[in-house]
C-alpha positions in Angstrom: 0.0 0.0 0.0 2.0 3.3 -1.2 2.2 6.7 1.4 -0.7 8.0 0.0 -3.2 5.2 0.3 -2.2 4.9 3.8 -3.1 8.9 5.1 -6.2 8.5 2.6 -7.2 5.0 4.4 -6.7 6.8 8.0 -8.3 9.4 6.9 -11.0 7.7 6.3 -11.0 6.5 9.8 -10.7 9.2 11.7 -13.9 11.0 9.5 -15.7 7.7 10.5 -15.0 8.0 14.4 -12.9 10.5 15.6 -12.9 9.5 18.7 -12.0 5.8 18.8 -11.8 3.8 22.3 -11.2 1.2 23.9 -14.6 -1.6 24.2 -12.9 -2.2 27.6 -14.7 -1.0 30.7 -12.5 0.7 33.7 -12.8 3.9 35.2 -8.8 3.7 36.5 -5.7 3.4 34.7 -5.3 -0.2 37.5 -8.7 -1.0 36.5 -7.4 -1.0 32.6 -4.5 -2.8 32.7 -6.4 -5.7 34.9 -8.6 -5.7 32.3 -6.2 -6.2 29.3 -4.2 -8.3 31.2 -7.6 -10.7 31.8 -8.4 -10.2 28.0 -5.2 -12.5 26.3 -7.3 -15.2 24.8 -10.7 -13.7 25.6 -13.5 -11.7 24.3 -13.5 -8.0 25.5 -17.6 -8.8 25.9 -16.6 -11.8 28.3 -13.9 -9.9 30.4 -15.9 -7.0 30.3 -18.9 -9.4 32.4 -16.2 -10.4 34.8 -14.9 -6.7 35.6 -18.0 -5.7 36.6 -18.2 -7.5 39.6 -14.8 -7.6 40.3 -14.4 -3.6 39.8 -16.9 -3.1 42.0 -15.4 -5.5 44.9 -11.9 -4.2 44.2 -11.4 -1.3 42.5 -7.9 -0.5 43.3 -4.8 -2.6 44.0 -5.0 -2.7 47.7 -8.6 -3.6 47.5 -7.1 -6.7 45.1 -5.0 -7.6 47.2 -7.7 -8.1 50.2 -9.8 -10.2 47.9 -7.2 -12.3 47.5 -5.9 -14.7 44.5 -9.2 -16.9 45.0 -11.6 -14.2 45.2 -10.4 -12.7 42.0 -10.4 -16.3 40.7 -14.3 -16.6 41.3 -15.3 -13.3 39.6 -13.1 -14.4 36.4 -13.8 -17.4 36.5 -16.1 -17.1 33.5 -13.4 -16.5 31.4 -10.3 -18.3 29.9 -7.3 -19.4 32.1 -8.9 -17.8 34.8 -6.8 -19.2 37.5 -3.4 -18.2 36.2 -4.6 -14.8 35.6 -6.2 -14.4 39.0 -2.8 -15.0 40.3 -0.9 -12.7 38.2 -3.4 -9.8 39.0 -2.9 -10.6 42.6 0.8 -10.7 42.3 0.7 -7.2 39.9 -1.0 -5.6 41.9 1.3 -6.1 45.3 4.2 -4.7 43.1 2.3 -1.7 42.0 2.3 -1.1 45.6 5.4 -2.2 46.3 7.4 -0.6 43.5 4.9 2.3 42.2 2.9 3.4 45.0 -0.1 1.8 43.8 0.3 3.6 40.3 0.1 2.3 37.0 4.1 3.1 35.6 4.3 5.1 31.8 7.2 3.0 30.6 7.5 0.1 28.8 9.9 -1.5 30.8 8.3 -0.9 34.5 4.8 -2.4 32.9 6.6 -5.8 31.4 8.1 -6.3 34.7 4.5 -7.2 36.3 3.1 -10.4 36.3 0.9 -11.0 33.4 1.8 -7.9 31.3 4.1 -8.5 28.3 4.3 -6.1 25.5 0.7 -6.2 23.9 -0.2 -5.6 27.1 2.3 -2.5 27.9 1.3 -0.8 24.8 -2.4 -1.0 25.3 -1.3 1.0 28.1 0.5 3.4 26.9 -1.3 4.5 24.4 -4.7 4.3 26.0 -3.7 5.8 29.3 -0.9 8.1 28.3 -1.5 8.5 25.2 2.0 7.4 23.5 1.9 6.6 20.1 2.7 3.0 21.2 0.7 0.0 18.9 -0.4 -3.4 20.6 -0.8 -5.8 17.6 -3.1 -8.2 18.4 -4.4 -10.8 16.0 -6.8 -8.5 14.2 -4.5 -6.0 14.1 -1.8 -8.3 12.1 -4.8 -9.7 10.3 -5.7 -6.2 9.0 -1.9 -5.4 8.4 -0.8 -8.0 6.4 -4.4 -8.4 4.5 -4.4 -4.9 3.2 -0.6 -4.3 2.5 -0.8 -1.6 5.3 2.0 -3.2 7.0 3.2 -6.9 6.0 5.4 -8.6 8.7 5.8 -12.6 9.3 5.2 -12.2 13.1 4.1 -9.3 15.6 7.5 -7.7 16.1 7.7 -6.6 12.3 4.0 -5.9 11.7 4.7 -3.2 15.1 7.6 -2.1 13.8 6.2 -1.2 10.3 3.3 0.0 11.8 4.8 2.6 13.3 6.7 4.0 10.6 4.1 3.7 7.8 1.4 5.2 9.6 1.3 9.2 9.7 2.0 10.9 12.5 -0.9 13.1 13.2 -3.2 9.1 13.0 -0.5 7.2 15.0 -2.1 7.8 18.5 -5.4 6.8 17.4 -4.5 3.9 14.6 -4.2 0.9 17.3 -8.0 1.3 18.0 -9.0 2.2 14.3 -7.2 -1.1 13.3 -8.8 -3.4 16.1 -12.1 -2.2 15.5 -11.8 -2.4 11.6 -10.3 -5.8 12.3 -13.0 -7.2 14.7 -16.2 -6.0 12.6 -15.4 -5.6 9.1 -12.1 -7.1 7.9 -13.1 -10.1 9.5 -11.2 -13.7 9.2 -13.6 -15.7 7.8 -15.8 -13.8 5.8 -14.3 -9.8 5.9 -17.2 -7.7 5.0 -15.4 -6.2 2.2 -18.7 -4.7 0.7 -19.1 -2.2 3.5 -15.2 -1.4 4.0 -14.2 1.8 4.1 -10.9 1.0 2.2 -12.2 -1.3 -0.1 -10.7 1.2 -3.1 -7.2 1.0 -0.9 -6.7 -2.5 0.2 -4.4 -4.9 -1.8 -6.2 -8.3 -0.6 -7.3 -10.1 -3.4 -10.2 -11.9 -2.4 -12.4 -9.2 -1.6 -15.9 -10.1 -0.5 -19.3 -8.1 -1.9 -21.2 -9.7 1.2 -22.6 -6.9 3.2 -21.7 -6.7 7.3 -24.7 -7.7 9.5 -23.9 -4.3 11.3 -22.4 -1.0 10.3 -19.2 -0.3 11.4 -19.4 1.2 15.2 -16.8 2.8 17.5 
């Protein structure tokens, strides 16, 4: 995809929804980087169910720490690995206290160092709390990437890398959650929904699909 297809298809994105978040509930910065850490291999619908009662019975990391590993383990339980992750939010949350004074770090390397946050999960954090122009590919993202000749990479590392240096700068702080959403409910895996893509005229994939999406593209 040349230069100019790329600001055009971002563009595009930001006319669409200019205002692009997270479908993540939290009310903290804590509360957001539980809740990506809880989302690796689950739905953001599914972790967003077990939040809500476990926000509202711990909402900060001391609170976490009272309810204990098997108290966050009963709220999550709903979702996937649920008892590996209850004790990585457990054991985060006593080093945010320990190391951070109970506050979410803005570096990279301070966030990787908690249990349960590896990259994805730092820049999710990043951007979406402190606004760095940081980009967490995540399967759709790469999906999107690769499938559209935004950003072709043979794992993560490259698609990020190329990501970051193909996308304009005035789009960058905003493009993680363009992509994701574009990703999750039109240029799905299965069947994309090229027929209502906003970058249909753009895209280099070469099996584009005229079926139309069962629901307009949302932020």
């Amino acid at each position: 995809m040349s230069r100019a297809a790329i600001a055009q298809m971002f563009e595009r994105f930001a006319q669409a929804n200019p205002a692009p978040k997270t479908e993540l509930a939290y009310a903290t910065p804590f509360q957001l980087l539980v809740a990506v850490v809880l989302s690796a291999q689950a739905t953001d619908k599914s972790v967003n169910l077990a939040t809500r009662g476990l926000f509202a019975a711990a909402p900060t990391p001391e609170a976490m720490i009272t309810l204990g590993e098997e108290g966050i383990a009963e709220h999550i339980k709903t979702i996937g690995l649920f008892r590996n992750k209850a004790r990585n939010v457990a054991a985060l949350s006593r080093l945010l206290l320990e190391r951070h004074g109970g506050e979410v770090p803005d570096t990279r390397d301070a966030l990787v160092a908690l249990p349960g946050v590896g990259r994805k999960t730092a820049n999710v954090v990043l951007n979406t709390i402190f606004r760095q122009p940081a980009m967490a590919v995540d399967t759709h993202i790469f999906r999107v990437a690769n499938r559209t000749g935004l950003a072709a990479g043979k794992n993560v590392d490259e698609v990020e890398q190329r990501l970051l240096k193909r996308i304009p700068k005035d789009y960058l702080l905003d493009a993680h959650h363009w992509l994701i959403l574009h990703g999750r409910y039109v240029c799905t895996a299965r069947k994309p929904r090229c027929g209502d893509c906003l970058v249909r005229d753009l895209c280099n994939f070469r099996d584009k699909t005229d079926v139309p999406a069962d629901a307009a593209f949302e932020g």
